[in-house]
C-alpha positions as CSV (number, residue, x, y, z in Angstrom):
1,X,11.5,-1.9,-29.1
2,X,7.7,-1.2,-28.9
3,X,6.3,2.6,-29.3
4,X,3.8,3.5,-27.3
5,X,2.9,7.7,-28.0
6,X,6.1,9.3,-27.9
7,X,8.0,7.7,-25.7
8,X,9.7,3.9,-25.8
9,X,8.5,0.8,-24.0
10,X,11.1,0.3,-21.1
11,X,9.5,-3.0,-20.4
12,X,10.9,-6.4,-21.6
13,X,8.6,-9.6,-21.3
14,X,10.3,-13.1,-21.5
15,X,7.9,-16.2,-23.0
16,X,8.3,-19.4,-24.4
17,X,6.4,-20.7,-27.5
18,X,5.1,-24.4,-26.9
19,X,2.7,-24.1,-30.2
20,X,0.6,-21.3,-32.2
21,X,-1.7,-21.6,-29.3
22,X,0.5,-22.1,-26.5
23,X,2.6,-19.5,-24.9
24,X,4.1,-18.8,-21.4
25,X,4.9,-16.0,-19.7
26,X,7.6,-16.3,-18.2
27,X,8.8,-13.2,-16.4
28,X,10.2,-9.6,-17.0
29,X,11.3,-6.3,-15.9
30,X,12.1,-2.8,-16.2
31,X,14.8,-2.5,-19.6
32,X,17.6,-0.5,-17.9
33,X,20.1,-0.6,-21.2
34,X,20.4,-1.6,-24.0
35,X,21.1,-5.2,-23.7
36,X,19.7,-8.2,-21.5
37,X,23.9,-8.8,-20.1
38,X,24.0,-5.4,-18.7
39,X,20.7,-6.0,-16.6
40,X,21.4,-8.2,-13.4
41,X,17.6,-8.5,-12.9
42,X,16.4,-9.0,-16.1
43,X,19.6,-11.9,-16.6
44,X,18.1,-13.9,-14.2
45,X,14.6,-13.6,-15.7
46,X,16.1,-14.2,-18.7
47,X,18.3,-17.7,-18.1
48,X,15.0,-18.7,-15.7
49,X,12.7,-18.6,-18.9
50,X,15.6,-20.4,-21.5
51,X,15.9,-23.1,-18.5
52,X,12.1,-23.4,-19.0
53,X,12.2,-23.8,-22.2
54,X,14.9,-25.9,-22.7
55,X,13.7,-28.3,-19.9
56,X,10.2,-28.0,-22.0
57,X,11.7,-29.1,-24.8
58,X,13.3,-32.1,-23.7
59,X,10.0,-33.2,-22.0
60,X,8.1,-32.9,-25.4
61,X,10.8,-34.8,-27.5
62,X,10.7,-37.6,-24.5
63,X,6.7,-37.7,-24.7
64,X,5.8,-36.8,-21.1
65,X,4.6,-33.3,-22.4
66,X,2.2,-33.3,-24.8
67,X,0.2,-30.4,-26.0
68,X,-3.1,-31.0,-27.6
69,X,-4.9,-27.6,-29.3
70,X,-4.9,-24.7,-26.3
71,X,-4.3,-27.7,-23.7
72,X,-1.3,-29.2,-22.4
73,X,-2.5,-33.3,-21.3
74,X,-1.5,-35.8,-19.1
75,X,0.6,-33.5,-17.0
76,X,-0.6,-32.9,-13.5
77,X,2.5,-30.4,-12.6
78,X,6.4,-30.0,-14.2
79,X,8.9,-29.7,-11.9
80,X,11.5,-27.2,-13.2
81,X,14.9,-28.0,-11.9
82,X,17.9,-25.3,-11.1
């Protein structure tokens, strides 16, 4: 949890590392407990953004993504899938 004065951060922010360079936001929220399964809104955010990544993933490892310093390259648009 991040402090900010005296009072706690009630903010969670979901991202996915690609590199040291490369990160994405993916979405977030208002924290309303303590955990991510007892927040129906911040769930979805939060199985969008591991969809992301793991369909990221599998695009890297098959050579259609392909990250070069701050830039991702020869990649016009990703179509995430459902």
């Amino acid at each position: 949890m991040a402090e900010l004065g005296n009072s706690y951060c009630q903010f969670r922010l979901y991202c996915i590392r690609l590199s040291d360079e490369i990160v994405i936001l993916a979405n977030g929220g208002r924290k309303t407990s303590q955990t991510v399964q007892n927040s129906p809104q911040l769930m979805t955010h939060f199985r969008f953004a591991n969809r992301m990544a793991q369909q990221l993933m599998e695009l890297s490892q098959t050579g259609e993504l392909v990250l070069d310093g701050k830039q991702i390259v020869n990649l016009d648009t990703i179509e995430l899938l459902d």
